[in-house]
DRENMAR-184860 format. One line per 4 residues: number of its first residue (from 1); for each residue x, z, y of N, C-alpha, C, O. Coordinates in steps of 0.1 Angstrom, whole numbers. Layout:
N
NUM = X Z Y X Z Y X Z Y X Z Y | ... .
END
This chain:
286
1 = -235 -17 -171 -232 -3 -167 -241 2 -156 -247 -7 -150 | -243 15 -153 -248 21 -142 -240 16 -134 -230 9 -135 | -249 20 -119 -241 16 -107 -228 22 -106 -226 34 -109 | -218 13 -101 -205 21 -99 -208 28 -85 -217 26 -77 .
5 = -195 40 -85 -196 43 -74 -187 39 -65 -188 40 -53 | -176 33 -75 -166 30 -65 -165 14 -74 -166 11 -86 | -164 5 -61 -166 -12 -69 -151 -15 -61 -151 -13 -49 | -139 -22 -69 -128 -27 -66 -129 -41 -65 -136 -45 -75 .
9 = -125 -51 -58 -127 -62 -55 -108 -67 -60 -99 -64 -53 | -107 -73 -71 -93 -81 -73 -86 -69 -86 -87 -57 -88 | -81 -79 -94 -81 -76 -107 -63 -72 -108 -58 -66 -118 | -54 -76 -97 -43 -78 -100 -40 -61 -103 -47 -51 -106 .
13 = -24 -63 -102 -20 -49 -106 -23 -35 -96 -25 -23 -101 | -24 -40 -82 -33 -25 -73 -44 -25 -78 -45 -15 -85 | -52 -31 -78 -66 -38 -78 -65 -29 -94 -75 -21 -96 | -59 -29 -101 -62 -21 -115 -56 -5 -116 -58 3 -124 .
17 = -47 -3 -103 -42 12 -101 -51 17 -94 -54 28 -96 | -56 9 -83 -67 16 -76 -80 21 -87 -84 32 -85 | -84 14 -97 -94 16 -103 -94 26 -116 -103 34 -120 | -84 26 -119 -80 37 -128 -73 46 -121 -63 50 -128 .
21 = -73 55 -105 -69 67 -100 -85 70 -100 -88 81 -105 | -94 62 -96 -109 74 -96 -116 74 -112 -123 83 -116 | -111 63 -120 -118 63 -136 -108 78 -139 -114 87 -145 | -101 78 -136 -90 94 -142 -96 106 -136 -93 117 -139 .
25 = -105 103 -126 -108 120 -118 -127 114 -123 -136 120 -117 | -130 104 -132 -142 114 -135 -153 102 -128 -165 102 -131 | -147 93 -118 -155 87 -110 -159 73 -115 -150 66 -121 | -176 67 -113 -175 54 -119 -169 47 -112 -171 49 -100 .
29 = -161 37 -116 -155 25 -109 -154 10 -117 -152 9 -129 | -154 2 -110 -158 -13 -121 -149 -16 -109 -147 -10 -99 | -143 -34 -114 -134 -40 -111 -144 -53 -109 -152 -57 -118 | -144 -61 -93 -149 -75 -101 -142 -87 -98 -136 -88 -88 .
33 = -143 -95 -105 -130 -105 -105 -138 -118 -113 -147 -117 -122 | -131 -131 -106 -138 -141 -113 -135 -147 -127 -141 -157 -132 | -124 -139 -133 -119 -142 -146 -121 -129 -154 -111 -122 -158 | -127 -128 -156 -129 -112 -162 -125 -110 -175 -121 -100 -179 .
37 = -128 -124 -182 -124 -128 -197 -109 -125 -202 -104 -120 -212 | -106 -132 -190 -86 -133 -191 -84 -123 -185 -71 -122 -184 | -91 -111 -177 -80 -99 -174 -77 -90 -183 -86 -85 -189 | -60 -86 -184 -58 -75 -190 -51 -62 -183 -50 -60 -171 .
41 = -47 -54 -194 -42 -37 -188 -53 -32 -183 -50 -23 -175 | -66 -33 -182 -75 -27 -178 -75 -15 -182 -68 -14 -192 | -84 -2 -177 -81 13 -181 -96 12 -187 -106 7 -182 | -94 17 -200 -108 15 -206 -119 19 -201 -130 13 -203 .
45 = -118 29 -192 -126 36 -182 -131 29 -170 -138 35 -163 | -129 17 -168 -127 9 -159 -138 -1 -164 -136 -6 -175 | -153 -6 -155 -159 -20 -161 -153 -32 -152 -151 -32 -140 | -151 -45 -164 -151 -56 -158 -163 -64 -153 -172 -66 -160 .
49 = -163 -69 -140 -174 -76 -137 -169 -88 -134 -157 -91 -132 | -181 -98 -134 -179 -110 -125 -190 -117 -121 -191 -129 -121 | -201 -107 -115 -208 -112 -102 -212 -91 -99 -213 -81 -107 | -214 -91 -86 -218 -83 -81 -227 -73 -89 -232 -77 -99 .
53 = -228 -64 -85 -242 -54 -93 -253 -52 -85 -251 -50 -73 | -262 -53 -89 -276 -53 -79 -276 -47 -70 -279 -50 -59 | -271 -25 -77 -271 -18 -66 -262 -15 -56 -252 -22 -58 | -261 -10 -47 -246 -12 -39 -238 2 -45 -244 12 -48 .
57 = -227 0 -45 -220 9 -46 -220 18 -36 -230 17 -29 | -209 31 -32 -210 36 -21 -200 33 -14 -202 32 -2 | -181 29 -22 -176 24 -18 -170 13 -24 -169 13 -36 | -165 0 -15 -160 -16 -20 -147 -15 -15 -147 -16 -3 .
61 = -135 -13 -21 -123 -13 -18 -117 -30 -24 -116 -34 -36 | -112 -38 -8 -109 -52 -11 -92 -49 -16 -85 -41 -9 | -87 -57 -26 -76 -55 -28 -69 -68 -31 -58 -68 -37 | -76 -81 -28 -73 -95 -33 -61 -102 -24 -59 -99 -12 .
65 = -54 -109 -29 -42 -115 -20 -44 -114 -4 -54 -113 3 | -25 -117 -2 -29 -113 18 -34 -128 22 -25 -136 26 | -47 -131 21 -51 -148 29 -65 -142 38 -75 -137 33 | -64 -144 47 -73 -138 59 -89 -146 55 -100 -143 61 .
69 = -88 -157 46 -102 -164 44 -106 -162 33 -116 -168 29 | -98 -155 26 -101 -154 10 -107 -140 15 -118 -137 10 | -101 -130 24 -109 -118 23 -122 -117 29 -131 -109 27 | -122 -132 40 -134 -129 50 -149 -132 36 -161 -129 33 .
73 = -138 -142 29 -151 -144 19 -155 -134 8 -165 -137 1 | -149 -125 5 -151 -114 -3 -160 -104 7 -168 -97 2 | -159 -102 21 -165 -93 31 -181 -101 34 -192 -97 35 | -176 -115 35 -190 -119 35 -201 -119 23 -213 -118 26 .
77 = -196 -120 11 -207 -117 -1 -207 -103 0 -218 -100 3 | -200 -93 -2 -205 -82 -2 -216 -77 16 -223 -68 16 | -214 -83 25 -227 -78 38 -238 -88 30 -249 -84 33 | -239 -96 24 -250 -108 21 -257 -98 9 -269 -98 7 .
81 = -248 -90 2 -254 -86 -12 -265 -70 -4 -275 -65 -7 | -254 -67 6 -259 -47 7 -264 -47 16 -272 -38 17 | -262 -56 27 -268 -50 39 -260 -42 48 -266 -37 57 | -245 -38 48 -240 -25 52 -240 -14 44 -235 -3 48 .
85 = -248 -15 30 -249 0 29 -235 7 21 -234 19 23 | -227 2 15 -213 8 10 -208 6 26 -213 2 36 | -194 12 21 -182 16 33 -173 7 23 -169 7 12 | -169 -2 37 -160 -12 29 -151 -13 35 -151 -16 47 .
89 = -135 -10 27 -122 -6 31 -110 -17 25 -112 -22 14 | -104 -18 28 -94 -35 33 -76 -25 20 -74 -13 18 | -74 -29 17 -58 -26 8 -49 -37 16 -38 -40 11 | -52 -40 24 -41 -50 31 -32 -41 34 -35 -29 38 .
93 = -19 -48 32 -2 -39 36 -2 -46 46 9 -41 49 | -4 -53 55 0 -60 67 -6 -67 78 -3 -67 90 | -20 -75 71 -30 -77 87 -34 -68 91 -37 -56 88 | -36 -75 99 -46 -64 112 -59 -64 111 -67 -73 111 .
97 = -60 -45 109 -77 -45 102 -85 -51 115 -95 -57 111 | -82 -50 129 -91 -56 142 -94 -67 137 -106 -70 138 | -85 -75 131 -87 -87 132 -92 -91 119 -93 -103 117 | -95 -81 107 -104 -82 96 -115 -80 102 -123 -85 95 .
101 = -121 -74 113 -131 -67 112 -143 -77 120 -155 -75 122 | -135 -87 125 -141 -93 138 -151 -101 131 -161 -103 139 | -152 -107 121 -163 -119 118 -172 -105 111 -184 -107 114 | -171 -96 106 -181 -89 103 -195 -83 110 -198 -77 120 .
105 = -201 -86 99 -217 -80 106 -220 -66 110 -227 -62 119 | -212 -56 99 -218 -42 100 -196 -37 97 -189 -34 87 | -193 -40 112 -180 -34 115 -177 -18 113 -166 -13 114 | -192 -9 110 -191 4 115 -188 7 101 -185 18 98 .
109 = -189 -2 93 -189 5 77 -174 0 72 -170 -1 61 | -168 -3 85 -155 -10 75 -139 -1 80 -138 4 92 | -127 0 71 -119 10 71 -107 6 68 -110 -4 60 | -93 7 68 -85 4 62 -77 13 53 -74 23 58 .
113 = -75 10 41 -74 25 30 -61 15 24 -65 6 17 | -47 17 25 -38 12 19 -30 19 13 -22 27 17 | -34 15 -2 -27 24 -15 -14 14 -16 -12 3 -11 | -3 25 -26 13 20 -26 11 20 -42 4 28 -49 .
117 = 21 7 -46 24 7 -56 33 18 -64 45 21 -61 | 27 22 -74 20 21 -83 8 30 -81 9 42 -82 | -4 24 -78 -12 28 -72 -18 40 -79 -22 50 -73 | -20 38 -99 -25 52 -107 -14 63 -107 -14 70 -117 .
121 = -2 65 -95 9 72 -95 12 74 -85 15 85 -83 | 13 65 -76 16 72 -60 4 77 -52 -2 70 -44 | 3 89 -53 -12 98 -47 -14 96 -31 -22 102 -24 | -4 85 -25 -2 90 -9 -13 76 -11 -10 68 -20 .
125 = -27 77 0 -28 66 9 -30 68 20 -31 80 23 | -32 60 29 -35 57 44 -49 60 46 -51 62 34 | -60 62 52 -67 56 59 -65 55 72 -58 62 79 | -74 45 75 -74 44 98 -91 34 95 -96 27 87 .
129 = -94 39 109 -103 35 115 -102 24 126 -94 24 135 | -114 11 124 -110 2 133 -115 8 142 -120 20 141 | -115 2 154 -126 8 166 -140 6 169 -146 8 179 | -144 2 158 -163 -4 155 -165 11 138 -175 13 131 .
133 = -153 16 138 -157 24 124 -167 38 131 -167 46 141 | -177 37 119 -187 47 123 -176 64 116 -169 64 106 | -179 75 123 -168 83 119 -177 90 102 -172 96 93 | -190 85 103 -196 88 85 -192 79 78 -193 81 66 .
137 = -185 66 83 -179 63 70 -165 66 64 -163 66 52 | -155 68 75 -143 75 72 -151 88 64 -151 87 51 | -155 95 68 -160 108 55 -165 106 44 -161 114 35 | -174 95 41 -177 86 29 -163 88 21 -161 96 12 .
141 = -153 77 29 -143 71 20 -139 85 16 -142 89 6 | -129 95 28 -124 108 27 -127 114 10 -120 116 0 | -141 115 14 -147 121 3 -145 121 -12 -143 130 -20 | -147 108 -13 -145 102 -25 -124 102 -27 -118 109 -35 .
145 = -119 96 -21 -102 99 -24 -99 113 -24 -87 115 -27 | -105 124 -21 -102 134 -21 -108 139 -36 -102 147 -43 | -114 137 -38 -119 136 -55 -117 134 -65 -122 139 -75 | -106 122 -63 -102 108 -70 -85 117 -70 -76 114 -78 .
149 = -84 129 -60 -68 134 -65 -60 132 -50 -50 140 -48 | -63 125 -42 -55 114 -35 -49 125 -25 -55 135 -22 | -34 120 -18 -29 127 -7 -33 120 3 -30 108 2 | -39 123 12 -44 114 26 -34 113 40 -32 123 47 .
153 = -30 102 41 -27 102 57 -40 99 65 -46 88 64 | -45 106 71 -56 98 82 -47 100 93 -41 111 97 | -47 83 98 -44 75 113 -59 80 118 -69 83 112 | -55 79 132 -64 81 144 -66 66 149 -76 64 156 .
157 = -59 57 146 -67 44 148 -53 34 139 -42 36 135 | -63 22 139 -55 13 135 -48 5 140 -52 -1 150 | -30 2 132 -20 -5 138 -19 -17 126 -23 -16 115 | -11 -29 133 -8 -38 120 2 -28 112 10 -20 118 .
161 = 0 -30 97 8 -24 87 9 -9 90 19 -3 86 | -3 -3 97 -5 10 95 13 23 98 21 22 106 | 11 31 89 22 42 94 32 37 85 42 32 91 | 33 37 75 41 37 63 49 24 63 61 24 62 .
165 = 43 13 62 45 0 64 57 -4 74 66 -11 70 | 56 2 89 59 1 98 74 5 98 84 -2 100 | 75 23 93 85 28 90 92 21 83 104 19 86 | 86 15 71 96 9 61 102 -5 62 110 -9 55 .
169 = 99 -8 69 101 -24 78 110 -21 87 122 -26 88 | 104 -12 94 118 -10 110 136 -9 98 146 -16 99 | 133 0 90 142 1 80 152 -7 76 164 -6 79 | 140 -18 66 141 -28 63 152 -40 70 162 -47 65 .
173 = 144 -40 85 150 -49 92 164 -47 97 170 -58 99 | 168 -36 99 184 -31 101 191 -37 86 199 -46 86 | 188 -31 76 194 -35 63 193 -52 60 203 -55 54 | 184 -61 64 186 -74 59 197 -76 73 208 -81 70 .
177 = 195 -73 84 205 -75 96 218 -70 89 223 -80 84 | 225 -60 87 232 -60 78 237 -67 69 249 -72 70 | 230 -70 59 235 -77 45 240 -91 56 250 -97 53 | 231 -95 67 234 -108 70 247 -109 75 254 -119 75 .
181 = 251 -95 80 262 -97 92 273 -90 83 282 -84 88 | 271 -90 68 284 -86 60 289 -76 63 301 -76 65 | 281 -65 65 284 -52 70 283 -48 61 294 -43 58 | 272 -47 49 268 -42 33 258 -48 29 248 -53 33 .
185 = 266 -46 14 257 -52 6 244 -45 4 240 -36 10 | 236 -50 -5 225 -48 -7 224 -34 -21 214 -30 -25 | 235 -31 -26 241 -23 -35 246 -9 -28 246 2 -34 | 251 -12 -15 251 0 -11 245 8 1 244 20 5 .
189 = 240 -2 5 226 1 12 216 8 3 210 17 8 | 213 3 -11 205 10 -16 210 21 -23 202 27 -30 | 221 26 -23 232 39 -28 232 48 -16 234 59 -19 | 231 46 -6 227 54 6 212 64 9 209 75 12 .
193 = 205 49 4 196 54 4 187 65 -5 179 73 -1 | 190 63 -15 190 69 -30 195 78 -29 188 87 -32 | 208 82 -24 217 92 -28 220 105 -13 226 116 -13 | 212 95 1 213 111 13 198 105 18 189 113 19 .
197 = 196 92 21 185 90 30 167 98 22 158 104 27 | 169 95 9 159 99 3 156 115 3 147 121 6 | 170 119 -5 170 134 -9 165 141 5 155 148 4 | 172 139 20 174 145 28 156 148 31 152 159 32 .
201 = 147 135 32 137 133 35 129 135 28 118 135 34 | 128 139 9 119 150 6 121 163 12 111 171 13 | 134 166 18 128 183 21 125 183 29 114 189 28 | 129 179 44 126 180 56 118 170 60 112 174 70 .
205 = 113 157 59 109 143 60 120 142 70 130 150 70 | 116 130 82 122 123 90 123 128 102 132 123 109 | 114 138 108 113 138 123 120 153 121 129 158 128 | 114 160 108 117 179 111 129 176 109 136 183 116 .
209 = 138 167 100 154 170 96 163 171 112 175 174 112 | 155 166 125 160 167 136 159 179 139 169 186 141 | 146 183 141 144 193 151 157 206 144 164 214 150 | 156 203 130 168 213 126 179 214 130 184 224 135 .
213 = 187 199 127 201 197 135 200 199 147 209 205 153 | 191 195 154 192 196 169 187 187 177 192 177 173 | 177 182 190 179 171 195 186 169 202 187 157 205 | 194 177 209 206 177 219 214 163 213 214 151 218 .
217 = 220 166 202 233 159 192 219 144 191 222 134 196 | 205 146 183 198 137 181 197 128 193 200 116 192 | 191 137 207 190 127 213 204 116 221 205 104 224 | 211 123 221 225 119 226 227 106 219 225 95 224 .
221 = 231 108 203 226 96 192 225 86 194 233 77 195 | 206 88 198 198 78 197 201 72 213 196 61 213 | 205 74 222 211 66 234 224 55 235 228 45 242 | 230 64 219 245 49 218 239 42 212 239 30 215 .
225 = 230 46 201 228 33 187 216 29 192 214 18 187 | 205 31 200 193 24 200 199 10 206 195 1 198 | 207 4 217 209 -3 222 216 -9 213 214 -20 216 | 223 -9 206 228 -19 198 224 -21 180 231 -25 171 .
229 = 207 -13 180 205 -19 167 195 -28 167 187 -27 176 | 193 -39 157 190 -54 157 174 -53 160 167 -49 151 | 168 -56 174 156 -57 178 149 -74 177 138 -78 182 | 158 -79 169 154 -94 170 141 -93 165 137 -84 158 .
233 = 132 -104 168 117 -105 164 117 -115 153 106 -115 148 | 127 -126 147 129 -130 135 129 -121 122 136 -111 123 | 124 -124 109 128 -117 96 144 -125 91 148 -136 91 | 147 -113 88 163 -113 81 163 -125 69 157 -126 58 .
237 = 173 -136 76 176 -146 68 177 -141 57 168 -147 51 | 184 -132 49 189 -125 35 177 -129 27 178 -137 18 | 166 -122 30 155 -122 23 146 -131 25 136 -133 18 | 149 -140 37 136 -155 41 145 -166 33 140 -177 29 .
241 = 162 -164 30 164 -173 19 162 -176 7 164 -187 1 | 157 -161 0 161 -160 -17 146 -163 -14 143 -171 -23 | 134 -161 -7 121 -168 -12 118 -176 -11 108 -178 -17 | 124 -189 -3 129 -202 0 135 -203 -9 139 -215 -7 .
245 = 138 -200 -21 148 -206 -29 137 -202 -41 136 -211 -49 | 129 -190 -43 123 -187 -55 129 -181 -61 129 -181 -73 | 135 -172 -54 141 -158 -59 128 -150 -55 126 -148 -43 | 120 -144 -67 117 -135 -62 115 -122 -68 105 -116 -70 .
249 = 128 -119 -70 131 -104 -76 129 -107 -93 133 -116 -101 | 119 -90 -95 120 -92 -111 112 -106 -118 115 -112 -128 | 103 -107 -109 93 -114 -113 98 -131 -117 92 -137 -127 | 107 -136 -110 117 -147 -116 130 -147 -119 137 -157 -121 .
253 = 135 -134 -120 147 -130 -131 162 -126 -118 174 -122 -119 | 156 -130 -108 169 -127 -95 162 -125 -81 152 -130 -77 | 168 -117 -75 162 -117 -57 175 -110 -53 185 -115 -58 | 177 -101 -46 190 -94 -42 199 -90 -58 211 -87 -58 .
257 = 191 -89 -71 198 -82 -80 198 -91 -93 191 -101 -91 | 202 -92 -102 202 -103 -115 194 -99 -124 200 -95 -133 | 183 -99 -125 171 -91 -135 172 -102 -149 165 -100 -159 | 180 -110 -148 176 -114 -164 179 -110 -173 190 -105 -174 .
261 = 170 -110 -186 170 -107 -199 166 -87 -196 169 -78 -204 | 157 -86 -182 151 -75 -181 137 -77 -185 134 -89 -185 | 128 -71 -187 119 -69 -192 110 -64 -175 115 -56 -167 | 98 -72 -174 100 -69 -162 88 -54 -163 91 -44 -157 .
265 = 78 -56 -169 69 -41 -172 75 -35 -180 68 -27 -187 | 87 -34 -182 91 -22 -192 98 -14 -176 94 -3 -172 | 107 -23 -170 110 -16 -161 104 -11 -149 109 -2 -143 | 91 -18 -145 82 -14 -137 76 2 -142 71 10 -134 .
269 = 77 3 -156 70 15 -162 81 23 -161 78 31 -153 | 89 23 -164 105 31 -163 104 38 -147 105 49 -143 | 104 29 -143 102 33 -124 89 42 -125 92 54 -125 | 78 38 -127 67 46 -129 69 60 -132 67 70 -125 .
273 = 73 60 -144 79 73 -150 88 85 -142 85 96 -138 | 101 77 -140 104 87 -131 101 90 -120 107 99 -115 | 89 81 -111 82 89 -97 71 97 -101 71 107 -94 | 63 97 -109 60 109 -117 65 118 -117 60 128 -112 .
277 = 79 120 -125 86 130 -125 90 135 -111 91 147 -108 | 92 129 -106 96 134 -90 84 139 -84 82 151 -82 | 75 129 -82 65 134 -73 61 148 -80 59 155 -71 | 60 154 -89 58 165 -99 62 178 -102 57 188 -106 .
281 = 76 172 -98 90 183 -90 86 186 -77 81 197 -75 | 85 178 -66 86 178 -54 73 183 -51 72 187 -39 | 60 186 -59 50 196 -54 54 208 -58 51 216 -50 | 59 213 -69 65 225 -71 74 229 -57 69 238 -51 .
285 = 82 225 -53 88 231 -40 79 232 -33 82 242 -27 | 68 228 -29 58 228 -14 57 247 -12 51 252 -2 .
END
């Protein structure tokens, strides 16, 4: 193939949503991966590689498991192959881009761009800038995801696990503290959430649904419950047991819920479908 313009590093399921949101708006993009033979669901639109392409791309989006030596080694063949010349941006949900960035040669070309599953369907990503990022290559990346369709958060700098991540964890961590301490289950914590936490937060998001009610009543609130909700720096046994055990959700048939004799891509597509439909609805209101 011609040079891509956008080259994806990791074949798995982001790694093939990332590559088919810019193959869908028009843009070249190839995938490279060391099994190229055995990968499937690829978007026809999409090339498989498995060694580098001579020319450099403009952008290298790394999307390969979270192991901090497996990426340094995908970051080191691509500076050995370009020289710096693409803008190379990290899909990690959780390290710290600082501390991706530090063995690197040409830190000014590197970014953290973190897409959500299902990546050819949820239009929101991240970027942030490390503190060695040159501000032309954030515009680089910009550029091209604004092309590709994409809704942008741009961070003003980088945190571990970014904006999104963070929110969803602080979350998170109340709810496994819960489930532990037989307050609720994991059924109706997710009935809460589904049924006021979510609805409430497409119309207003999180911070304006305050300013509406009030901060008087808000802040008052947040002075009884901040001190007594679970600040422990441990992860919630609930969920550090069932992966200790090899529960892990659909993908081995149980995690908090009984998935057997579920189909696990019929219902990952089922999900798909209706955030589609939502997300689809929910720009009509804007």
């Amino acid at each position: 193939m011609n040079r891509p313009v956008v080259l994806v590093l990791g074949s798995g399921v982001m790694g093939r949503g990332i590559a088919k949101s810019f193959a869908a708006a028009g843009i070249s993009c190839a995938i490279l991966t060391r099994n190229a033979a055995k990968v499937a669901g690829v978007d026809a639109r999409v090339a498989l590689l498995d060694k580098l392409p001579p020319e450099a791309p403009q952008l290298v989006i790394e999307s390969v498991p979270e192991e901090k030596e497996l990426k340094f080694a995908c970051y080191a063949a691509i500076e050995s192959a370009y020289s710096g010349a693409p803008v190379l941006a990290s899909n990690t949900s959780g390290i710290d881009l600082e501390l991706l960035a530090q063995p690197l040669k040409y830190p000014q070309r590197f970014i953290g761009m973190h897409y959500f599953m299902p990546a050819e369907v949820n239009t929101m990503v991240e970027v942030a800038p490390v503190k060695a990022t040159d501000p032309a290559a954030m515009d680089t990346a910009v550029r091209l995801l604004e092309a590709a369709g994409r809704n942008l958060v741009r961070l003003k700098r980088a945190v571990p696990g970014l904006l999104i991540n963070r929110l969803q964890h602080a979350i998170l961590h109340e709810a496994y503290y819960l489930i532990d301490q037989g307050v609720a289950s994991a059924e109706e914590i997710d009935r809460c959430a589904r049924e006021m936490l979510a609805p409430r937060m497409c119309i207003t998001g999180l911070i304006e649904q305050k300013d509406i009610s009030g901060l008087d009543t808000h802040a008052l609130a947040q002075r009884a419950l901040v001190p007594v909700l679970h600040h422990g720096e441990q992860p919630g046994r609930a969920l550090q047991d069932l992966y200790e055990a090899g529960h892990l959700g659909i993908k081995t048939g149980k995690g908090f819920y009984d998935w057997s004799g579920k189909d696990p891509d019929q219902v990952k597509a089922e999900a798909g479908r209706k955030l589609t439909e939502l997300l689809a609805y929910l720009k009509q209101q804007r």
